[in-house]
C-alpha positions as CSV (number, residue, x, y, z in Angstrom):
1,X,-88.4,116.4,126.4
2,X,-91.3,116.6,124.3
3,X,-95.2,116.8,126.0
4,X,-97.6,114.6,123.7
5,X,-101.6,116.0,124.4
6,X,-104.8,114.4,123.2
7,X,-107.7,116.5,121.8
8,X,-110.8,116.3,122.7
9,X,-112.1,112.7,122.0
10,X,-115.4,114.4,119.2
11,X,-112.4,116.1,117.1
12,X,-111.3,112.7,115.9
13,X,-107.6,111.6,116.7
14,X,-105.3,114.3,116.8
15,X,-102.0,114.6,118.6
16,X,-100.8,118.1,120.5
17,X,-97.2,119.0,121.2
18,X,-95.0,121.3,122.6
19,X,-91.3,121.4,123.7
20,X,-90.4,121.2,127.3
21,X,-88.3,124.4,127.4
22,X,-87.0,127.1,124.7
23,X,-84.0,124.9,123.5
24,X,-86.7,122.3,122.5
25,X,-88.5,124.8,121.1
26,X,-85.7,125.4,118.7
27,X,-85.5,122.0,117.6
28,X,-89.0,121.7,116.9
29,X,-88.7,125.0,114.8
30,X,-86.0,122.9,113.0
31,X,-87.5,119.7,112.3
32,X,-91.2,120.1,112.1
33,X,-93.6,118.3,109.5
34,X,-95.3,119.8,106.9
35,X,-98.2,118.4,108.6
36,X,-97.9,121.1,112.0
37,X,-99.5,123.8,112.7
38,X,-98.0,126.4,115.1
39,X,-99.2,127.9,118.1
40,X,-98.1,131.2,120.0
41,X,-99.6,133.8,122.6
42,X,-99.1,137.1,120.5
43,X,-96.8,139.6,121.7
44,X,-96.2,138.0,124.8
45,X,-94.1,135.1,125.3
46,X,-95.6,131.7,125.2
47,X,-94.9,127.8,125.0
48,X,-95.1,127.0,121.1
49,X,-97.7,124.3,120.8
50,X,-98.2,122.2,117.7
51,X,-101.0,120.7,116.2
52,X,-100.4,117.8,113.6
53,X,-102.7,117.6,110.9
54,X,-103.9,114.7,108.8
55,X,-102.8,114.3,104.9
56,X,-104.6,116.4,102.6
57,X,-105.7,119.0,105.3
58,X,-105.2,122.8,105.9
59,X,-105.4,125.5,108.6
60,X,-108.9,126.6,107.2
61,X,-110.0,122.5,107.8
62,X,-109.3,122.7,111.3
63,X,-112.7,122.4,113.5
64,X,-113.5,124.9,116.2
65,X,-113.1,122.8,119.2
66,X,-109.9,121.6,118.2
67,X,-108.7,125.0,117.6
68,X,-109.8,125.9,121.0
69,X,-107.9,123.2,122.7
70,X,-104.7,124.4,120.9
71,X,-105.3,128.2,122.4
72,X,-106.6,127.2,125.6
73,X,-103.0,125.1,125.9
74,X,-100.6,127.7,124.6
75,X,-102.6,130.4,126.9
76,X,-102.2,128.4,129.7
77,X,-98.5,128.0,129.3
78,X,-97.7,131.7,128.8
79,X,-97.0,133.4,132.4
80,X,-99.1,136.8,131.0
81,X,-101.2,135.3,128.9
82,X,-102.5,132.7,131.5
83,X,-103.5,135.9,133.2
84,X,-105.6,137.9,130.6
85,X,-108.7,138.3,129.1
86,X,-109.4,138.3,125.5
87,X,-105.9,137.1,124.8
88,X,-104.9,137.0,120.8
89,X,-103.3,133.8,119.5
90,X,-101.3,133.4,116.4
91,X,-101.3,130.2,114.3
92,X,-99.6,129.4,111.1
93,X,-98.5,126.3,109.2
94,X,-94.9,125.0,110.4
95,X,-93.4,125.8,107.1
96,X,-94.3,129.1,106.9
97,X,-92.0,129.4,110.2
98,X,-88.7,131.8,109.1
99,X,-85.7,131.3,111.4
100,X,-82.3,133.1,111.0
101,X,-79.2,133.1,112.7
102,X,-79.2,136.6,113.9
103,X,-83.0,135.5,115.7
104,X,-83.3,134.6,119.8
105,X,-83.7,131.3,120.9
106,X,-87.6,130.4,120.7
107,X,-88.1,133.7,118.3
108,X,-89.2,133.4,114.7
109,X,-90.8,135.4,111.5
110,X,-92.9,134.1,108.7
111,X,-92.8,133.9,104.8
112,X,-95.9,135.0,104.3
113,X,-98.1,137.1,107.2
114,X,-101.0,136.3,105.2
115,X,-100.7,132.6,105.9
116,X,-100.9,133.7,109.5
117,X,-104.5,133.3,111.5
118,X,-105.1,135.6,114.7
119,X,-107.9,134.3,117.5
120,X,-109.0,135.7,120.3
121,X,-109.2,133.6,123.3
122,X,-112.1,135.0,126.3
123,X,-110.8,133.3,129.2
124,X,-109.1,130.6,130.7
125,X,-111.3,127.0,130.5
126,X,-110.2,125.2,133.5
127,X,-112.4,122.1,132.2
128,X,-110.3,122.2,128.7
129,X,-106.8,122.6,130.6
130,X,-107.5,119.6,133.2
131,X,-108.9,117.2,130.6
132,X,-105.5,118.0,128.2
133,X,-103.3,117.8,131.1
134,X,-104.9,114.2,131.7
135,X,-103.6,113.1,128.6
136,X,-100.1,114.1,128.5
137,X,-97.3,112.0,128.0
138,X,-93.5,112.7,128.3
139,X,-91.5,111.4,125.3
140,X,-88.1,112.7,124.0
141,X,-88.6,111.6,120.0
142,X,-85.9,111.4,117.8
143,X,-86.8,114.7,115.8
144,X,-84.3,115.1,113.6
145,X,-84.9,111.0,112.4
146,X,-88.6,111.6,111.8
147,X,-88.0,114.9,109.8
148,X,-85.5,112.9,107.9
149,X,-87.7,109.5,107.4
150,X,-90.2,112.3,106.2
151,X,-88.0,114.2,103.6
152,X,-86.8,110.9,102.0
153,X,-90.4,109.5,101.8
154,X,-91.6,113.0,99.9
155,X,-88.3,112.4,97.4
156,X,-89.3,109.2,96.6
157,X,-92.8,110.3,96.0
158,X,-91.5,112.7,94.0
159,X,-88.9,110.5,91.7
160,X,-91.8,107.7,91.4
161,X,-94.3,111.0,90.1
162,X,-91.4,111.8,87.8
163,X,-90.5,108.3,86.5
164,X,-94.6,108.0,85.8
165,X,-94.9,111.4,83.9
166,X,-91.7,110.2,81.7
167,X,-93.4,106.7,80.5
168,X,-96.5,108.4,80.0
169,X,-94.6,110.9,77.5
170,X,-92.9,107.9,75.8
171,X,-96.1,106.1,75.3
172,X,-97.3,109.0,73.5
173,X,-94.3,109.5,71.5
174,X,-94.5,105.7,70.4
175,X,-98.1,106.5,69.6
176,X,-97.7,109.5,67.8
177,X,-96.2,107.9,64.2
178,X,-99.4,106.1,64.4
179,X,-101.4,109.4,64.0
180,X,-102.6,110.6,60.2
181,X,-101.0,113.5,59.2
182,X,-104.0,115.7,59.3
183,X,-104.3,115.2,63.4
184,X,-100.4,115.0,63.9
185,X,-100.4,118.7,62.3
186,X,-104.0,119.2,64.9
187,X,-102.1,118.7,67.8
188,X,-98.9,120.4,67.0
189,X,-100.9,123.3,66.2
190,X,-102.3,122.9,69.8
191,X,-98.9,122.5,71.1
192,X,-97.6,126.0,69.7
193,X,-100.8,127.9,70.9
194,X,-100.2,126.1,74.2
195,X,-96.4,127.1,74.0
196,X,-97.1,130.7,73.3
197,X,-99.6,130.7,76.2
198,X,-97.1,129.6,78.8
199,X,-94.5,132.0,77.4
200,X,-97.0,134.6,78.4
201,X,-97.8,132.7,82.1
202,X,-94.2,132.8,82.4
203,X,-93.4,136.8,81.6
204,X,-96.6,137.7,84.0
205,X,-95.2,135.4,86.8
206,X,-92.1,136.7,86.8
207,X,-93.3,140.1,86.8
208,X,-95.5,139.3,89.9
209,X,-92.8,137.6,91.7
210,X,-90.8,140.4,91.0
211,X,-93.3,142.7,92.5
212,X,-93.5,140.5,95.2
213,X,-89.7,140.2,96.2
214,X,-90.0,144.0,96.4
215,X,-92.6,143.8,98.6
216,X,-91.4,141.3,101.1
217,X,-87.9,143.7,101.3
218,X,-88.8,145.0,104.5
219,X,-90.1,141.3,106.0
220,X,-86.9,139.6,104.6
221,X,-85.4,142.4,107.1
222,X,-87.0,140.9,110.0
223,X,-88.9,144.2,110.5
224,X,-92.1,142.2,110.2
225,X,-92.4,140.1,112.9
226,X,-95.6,138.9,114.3
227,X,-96.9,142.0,113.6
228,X,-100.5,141.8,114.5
229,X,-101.9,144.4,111.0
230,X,-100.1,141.7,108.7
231,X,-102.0,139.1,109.9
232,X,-105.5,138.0,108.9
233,X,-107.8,136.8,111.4
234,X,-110.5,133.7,110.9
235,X,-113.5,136.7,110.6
236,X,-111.6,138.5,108.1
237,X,-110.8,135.4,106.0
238,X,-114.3,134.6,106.3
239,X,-115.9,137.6,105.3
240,X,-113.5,137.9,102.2
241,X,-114.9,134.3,100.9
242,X,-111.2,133.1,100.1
243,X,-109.5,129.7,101.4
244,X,-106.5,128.9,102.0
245,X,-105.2,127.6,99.1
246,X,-106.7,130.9,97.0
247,X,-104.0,133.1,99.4
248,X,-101.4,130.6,99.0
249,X,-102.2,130.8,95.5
250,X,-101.7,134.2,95.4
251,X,-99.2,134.7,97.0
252,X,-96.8,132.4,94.8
């Protein structure tokens, strides 16, 4: 069983969800969208409440009210949490989720603890809770069908961007014996300065992503997990002046 929320009616039309039980919980670990975001009390447990985005937007689009619906409902369904004050929450895009074998039901890591955000939640809004809780519907969704109707859909999107890119090389090469000599040997002058250039790209990246693996050892040892220093909080993100994408960028 899967519980369906509504957010608040001025943060435009966005669905809230969350697994009946821990066993759901697993299977919406397992077949989420690339759309979710994720939801959890830190340090305590917590239901794991998801927030599905719209195409084309990020954690850092998210609007304040509908991040406080999220918290208010994943602090309300945590037996501790419900009863503090100044409660932390974690939230983090579904596919920076890491699952193992050797993990609990319900418990998880992530890729990347800087893809995780950390807010701080006062107090309990009954008025927030009551008008969520009006909305709710009981569904049981064929999760594994919708995470495959989604996979095949971003393959084919994929193939079709492929198939274009390999025309448009052909109509160039059809083009090309067209060209006067003087600009054919122009642009294959470009070419080798541009082919010399990406041999560089390519030595530096796989420098940094060496660099990188080394320093994700001890996180690909699950010694990292929802550890509250690795995380970067909305403030901090803020007061740096980098976006999303800039980290993700970063850290790839």
């Amino acid at each position: 069983m899967v519980l369906y929320f509504k957010a608040r009616p001025d943060a435009g039309d966005y669905t809230i969800y969350m697994g009946a039980d821990k066993n759901e919980n697993e299977e919406l670990i397992k077949y989420g969208l690339p759309e979710d975001v994720w939801f959890h009390v830190d340090k305590v447990s917590s239901a794991h409440v998801y927030l599905r985005l719209k195409k084309g937007e990020t954690i850092d689009t998210i609007s304040e009210g509908l991040l406080e619906d999220c918290a208010q409902l994943v602090k309300a369904h945590s037996i501790q949490g419900n009863k503090m004050n100044n409660v932390e929450v974690v939230y983090t895009p579904w596919s920076n989720l890491k699952k193992s074998p050797s993990m609990d039901v319900g418990q998880v890591g992530f890729h990347n603890p800087r893809m995780v955000r950390v807010l701080t939640v006062e107090k309990r809004v009954n008025e927030i809770i009551n008008r969520l809780n009006k909305t709710r519907v009981e569904r049981r969704p064929d999760l594994k069908g919708s995470y495959k109707e989604a996979s095949n859909a971003a393959e084919k999107a994929e193939r079709k961007m492929q198939l274009k890119e390999k025309v448009s090389v052909n109509v160039c090469i059809s083009s090309w014996s067209y060209l006067p000599v003087c600009m054919q040997n122009f642009v294959m002058s470009l070419t080798a300065r541009a082919m010399a250039s990406n041999e560089c790209l390519q030595k530096r990246k796989e420098e940094i992503e060496r660099l990188e693996k080394e320093k994700w050892a001890e996180i690909r040892s699950y010694k990292g997990l929802m550890v509250a220093e690795k995380m970067t909080s909305n403030r901090q993100i803020a007061s740096a002046g980098r976006s999303m994408q800039e980290m993700e960028d970063e850290f790839v």
